[in-house]
Phi, psi and omega in degrees: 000131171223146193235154180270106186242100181272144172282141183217140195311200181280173177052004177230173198248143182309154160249154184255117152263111172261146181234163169143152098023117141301147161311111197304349187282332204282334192303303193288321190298333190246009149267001204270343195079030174057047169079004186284335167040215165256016216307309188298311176307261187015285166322309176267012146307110176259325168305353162242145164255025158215179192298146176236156188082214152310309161340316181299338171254336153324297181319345186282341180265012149231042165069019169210154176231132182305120170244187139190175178306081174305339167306308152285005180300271254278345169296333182300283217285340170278003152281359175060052150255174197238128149336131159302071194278168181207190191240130173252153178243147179221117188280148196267122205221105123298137166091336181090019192252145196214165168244168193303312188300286167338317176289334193277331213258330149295302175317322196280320191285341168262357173284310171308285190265345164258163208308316200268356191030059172228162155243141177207137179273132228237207210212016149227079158066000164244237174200148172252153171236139194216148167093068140283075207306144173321324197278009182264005195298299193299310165294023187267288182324274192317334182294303182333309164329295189300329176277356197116329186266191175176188200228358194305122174058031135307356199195196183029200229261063185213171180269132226261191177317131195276127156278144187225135212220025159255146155251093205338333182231047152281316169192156162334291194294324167289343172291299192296334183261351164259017192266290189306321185300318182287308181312322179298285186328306194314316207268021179232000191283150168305123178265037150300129184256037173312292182324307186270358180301331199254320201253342175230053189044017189098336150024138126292130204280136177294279202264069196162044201280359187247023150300031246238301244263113169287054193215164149242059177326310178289295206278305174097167209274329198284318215071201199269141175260031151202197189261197212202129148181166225228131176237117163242149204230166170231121189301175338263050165289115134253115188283359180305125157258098172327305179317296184319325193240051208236000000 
């Protein structure tokens, strides 16, 4: 990439020229359809159990990433099979907070639908789902829905799950920074309605209720060129672990 810098007297702004290449990530991204990618087609593919294309990195910006089973690649690929891909999922949690009903309500779904029947928990405040066979995707989302959750901006190039160090019911002032924590994610999520377009029929997402705007005010079409992420802390603690949010 190379860039240009023209001299301009004082008080007026330099122009800037970029000549150059895109990055194939920044290309898909601002091709993607406001993240809409072929996703659907996808879904309704029975000849793959994974995202093909561009997709494979879309997805990530409704919150999963294509894996599969390395244990078994290599029995695989010598029957000239394709890899056991699956979905690992990262639920959008700020603050880290879940009700009881919710919890019970993960457990089943990862106890029922997925390979490995774990849930696991990550060391920014959420929870993953891991071995989701394709056909178990959409139907992933909607459970998520029916509790109250989503998976929206877990991944790819946004600002990713908000950390929060209160504990909301401890006192007025931990409530209020966990209050701030929830109000950012919401007010930093992608204003695509791709996410219910493709996983809840067009749905309105239960915690993501100011979702109307078919823009990207905040984000730009491109999104972020890398991810982003944001911690609130309550003094005079500061419980942020660079390593953790790095």
């Amino acid at each position: 990439m190379k860039a240009e810098v023209s001299y301009t007297p004082d008080n007026e702004p330099a122009n800037l020229v970029v000549e150059g290449k895109l990055a194939d990530n920044e290309r898909l991204k601002g091709q993607s359809n406001l993240l809409r990618g072929t996703i659907k087609a996808d879904l309704s593919d029975g000849l793959s159990g994974g995202f093909r294309g561009d997709n494979f990195q879309l997805i990530r910006f409704h919150g999963m990433y294509e894996q599969d089973d390395r244990d078994i690649r290599p029995g695989r690929v010598a029957r000239k099979l394709e890899p056991l891909k699956n979905v690992m999922l990262r639920c959008r949690l700020p603050g880290g907070i879940i009700s009881p009903q919710q919890w019970l309500g993960i457990d089943q779904f990862a106890t029922e639908s997925t390979e490995y029947g774990s849930i696991r928990l990550t060391n920014r405040q959420t929870f993953q789902f891991h071995g989701v066979l394709k056909e178990n995707v959409k139907p992933m989302h909607q459970w998520l829905n029916s509790l109250g959750l989503d998976s929206i901006a877990t991944a790819g190039d946004v600002n990713r799950n908000v950390l929060c160090s209160s504990n909301p019911v401890e006192s007025q002032l931990h409530r209020e920074a966990y209050d701030c924590a929830r109000r950012l994610s919401e007010h930093l999520l992608p204003r695509t309605r791709a996410y219910a377009e493709i996983w809840l029929d067009g749905e309105k997402q239960h915690s993501t209720e100011d979702l109307v705007e078919e823009d990207e005010p905040i984000l730009g079409k491109t999104y972020l060129p890398r991810k982003y992420k944001t911690t609130v802390i309550m003094p005079p603690h500061n419980d942020v672990d660079l390593h953790a949010n790095d």
